[in-house]
N, C-alpha and C positions, 0 to 999 in steps of 0.2 A: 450694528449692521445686520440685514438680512432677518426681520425681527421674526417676520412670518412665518417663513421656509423654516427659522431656528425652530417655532414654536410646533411646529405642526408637524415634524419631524421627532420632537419630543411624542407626541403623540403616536405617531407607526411604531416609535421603539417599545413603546406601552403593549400597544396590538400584536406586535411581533413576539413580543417578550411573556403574554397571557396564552396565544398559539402555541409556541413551545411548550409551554408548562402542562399546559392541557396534551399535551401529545406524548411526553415523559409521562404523565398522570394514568396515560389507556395500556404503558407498557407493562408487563407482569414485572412484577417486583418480586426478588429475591425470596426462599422462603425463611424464616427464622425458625432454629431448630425450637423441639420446645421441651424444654428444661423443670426437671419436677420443679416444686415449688418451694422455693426455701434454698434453691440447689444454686451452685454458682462454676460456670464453663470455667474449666482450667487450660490454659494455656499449653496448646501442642508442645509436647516432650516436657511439659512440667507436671509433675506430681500431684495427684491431689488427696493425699494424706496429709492428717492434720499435722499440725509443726510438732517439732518436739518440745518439748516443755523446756522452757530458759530462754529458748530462740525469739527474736523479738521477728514476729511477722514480716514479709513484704509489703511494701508502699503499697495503696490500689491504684496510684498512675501508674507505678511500676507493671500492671498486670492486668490488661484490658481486658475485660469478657468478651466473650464470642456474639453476646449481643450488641456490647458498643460497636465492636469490628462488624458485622453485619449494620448497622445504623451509618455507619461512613462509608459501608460498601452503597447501601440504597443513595445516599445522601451525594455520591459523587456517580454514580451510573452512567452507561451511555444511554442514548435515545438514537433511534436512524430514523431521522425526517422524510414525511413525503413530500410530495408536493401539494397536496390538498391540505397538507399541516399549514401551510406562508401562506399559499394561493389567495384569501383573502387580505391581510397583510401586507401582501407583494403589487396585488392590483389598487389598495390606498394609498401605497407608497408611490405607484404610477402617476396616480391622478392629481396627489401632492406637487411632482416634481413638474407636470403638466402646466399646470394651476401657476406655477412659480416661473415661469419662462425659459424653464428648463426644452433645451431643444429636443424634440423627436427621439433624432439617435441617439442623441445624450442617455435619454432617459432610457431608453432598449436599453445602452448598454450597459448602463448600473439596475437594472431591474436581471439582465442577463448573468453581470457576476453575484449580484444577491443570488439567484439561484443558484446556479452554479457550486456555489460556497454552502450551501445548505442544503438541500436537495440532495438525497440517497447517501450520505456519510453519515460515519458514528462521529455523535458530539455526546460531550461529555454536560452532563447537565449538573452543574455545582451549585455554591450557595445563589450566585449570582445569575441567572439569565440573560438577566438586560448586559450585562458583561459580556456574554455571545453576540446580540444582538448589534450592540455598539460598534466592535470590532470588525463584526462583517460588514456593517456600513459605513464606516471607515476605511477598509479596506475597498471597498467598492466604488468611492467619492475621489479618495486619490489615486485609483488606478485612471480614473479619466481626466483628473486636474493634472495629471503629469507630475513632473518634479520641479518645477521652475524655473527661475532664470536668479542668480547672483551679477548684481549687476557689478558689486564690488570686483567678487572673481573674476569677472570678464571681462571688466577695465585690465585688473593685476596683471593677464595671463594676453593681454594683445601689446601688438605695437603700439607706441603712442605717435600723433596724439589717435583715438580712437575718435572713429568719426561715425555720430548717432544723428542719424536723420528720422524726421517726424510727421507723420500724412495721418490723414484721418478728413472726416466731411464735416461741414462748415459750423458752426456753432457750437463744439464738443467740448472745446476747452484744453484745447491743443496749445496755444501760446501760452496760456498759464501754466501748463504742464509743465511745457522747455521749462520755465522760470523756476517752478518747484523742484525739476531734477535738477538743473544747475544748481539752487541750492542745498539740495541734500547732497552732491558730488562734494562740492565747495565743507562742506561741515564733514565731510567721509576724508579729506584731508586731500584732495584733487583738482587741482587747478582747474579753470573752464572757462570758453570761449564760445557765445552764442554767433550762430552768423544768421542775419533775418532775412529768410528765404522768402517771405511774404511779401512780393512787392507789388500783391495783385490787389489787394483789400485795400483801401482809403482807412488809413489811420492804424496799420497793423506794423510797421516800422516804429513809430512812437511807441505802441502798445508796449511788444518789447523791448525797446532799451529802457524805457521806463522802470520796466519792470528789473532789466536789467542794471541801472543804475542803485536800486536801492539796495541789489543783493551785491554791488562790487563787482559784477562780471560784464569783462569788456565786447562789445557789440561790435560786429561788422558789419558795416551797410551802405546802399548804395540810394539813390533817388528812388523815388515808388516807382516804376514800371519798366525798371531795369529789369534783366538778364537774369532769373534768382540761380543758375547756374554758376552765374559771374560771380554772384555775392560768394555764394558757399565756397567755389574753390579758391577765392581770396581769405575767404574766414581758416582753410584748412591751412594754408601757407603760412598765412600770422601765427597760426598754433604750433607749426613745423620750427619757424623763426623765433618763437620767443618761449618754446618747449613746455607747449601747453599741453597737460595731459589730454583732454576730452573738447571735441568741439560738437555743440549742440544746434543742429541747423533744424529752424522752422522751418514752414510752408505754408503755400495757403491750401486753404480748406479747397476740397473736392468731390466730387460723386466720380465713383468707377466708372458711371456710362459718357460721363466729359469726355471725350476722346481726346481734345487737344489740351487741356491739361493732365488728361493722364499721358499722354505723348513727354509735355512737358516734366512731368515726373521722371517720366524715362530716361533724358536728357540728365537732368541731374541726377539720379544712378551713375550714371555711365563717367560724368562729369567726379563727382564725389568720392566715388568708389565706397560706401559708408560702408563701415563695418557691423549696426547694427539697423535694419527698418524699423519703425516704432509705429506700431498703429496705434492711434486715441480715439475712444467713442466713448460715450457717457454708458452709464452702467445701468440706467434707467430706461437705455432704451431696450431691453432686454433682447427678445429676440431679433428685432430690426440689428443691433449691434452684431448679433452671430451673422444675423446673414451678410451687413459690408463688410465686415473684417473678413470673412470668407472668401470676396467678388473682391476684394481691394488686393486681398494674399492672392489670387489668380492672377489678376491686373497684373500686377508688379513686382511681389512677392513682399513677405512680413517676417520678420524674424522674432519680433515680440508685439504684446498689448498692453496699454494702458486703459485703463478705465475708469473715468472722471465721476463722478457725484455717487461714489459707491455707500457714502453715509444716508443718500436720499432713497436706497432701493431697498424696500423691506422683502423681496423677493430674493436675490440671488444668483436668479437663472441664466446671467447674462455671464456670471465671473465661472459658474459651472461650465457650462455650454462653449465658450469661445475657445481656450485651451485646448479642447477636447477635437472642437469643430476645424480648426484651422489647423489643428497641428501644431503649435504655438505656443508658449508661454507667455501666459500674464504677467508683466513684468512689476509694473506699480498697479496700487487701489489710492485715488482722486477721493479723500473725506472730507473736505472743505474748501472753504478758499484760501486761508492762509498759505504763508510759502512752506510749511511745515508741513501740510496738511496731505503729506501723501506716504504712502506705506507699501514696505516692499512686500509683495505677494508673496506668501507660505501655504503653499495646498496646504499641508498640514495644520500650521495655525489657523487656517478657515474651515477647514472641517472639524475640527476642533471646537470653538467656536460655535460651529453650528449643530454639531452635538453633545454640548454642553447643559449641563441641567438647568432649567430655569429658577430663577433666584426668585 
């Protein structure tokens, strides 16, 4: 995933990591005493008469010279970074995350803790540089990815049944999602009941029970162009009645500017009462996906995202960006089609990931 953004990213920690070096490189280095020739630094408060005769010498690990200890003093130094040290580094790093779908203020605001984090402090320059380097963009990637969302945990820790409602615009791959989190609920050891709120789409009632039938989870539904209010609070009572842990309600697809199906959204809020919003948008659409998840979390509000075809985006900027933009945790990443094919979001394991070395 994200093969680009990984690669090219490999790249600024190269730039950022030669910057440094060069900038520890301009500072005065320590001076080394100088020692006749032949002569060897004895050890503060040790002796340096020769042994007595019988005595078997000390070890020389035992008893560093004052040139190796000046060698690990240079060897581990601070350096205090400018700003003209990163400054070019920081602006390739800009036009990287640009380039990747990385949104505007996304990108200000890991270009802002990059500085921040480096900019006028003593760092210590060791064996490792790119080991500085990694770190502070690491630290900078998940301060805007947030912390996530455990979907396990927040089944464990609500009432049941917990009721996860699902909006997103029309071809995203919404209904296959419900089917994929049903099954990944279903194998986490939690019962589940889809109710198919979709009664606007010609052939999206079959869609999912279909889907629904092959994974074992039972369906509530009504004729196509019923009520999907009616559906869903039928589906929540079945879940009440036969102590289903999780009920998973679709919807049909919509654009924020529908007014009467975002009305109709509203109606089932109020209807539902879900415990959690789930927005779904393809991960491909990069910044188009930050801006509805944005206008869709105004609309009606969001309390997580999903994001479908996240194996198809060699960029990234979409799973960076939306977290960040909406306030919101990413809740799954969509890598395929199978029912299997979806993965619970770990800022951490995606930056990771993406700063990982290339094989």
């Amino acid at each position: 995933m994200f093969d680009s953004l990984k690669k090219k990213l490999q790249n600024i920690r190269t730039k950022f990591a030669s910057n440094i070096e060069e900038a520890a490189g301009a500072e005065p280095e320590p001076q080394v005493a100088q020692l006749p020739e032949g002569a060897e630094a004895a050890e503060p408060g040790i002796s340096a008469e020769p042994p007595v005769p019988g005595e078997a010498p000390e070890k020389e690990r035992e008893k560093p010279t004052l040139l190796n200890k000046v060698k690990v003093l240079v060897r581990e130094r601070e350096v205090l970074l400018r700003e003209k040290d990163i400054e070019e580094p920081l602006f390739e790093l800009e036009m990287v995350l640009l380039e990747n779908d990385v949104a505007l203020p996304v990108t200000d605001e890991i270009i802002g803790r990059m500085r921040e984090d480096l900019v006028g402090r003593q760092r210590k320059i060791g064996s490792s540089v790119d080991d500085l380097v990694v770190s502070t963009l690491r630290s900078a990637l998940c301060g805007v990815l947030g912390d996530g969302l455990d979907l396990d945990e927040f089944i464990e820790g609500h009432e049941r049944p917990v009721k996860i409602l699902f909006t997103g615009v029309n071809g995203t791959g919404k209904t296959t999602t419900v089917a994929k989190v049903g099954n990944y609920l279903q194998k986490n050891g939690f019962s589940v009941v889809i109710g198919a709120g979709d009664t606007f789409r010609a052939g999206a009632i079959e869609q999912i029970r279909t889907h629904a039938d092959r994974l074992g989870i039972k369906t509530i539904q009504h004729q196509a162009g019923a009520d999907p209010s009616a559906v869903l609070f039928d589906a929540v009572q079945y879940a009440k009645a036969h102590d289903i842990d999780v009920v998973l309600a679709d919807t049909a697809g919509r654009f924020h500017n529908r007014a009467n199906l975002m009305n109709q959204l509203e109606k089932i809020r109020r209807v539902m009462k879900p415990d959690l919003v789930v927005y779904v948008d393809e991960a491909v659409a990069g910044n188009d996906a930050v801006i509805r998840a944005d206008e869709f979390n105004k609309a009606v509000g969001t309390d997580a995202v999903v994001l479908t075809k996240a194996d198809m985006d060699p960029k990234g900027g979409a799973a960076i960006s939306v977290a960040h933009t909406v306030g919101k945790p990413i809740l799954f990443l969509g890598t395929g089609q199978g029912y299997d094919d979806i993965v619970p979001f770990s800022p951490r394991a995606v930056v990771d990931e993406l700063l990982g070395d290339e094989s």
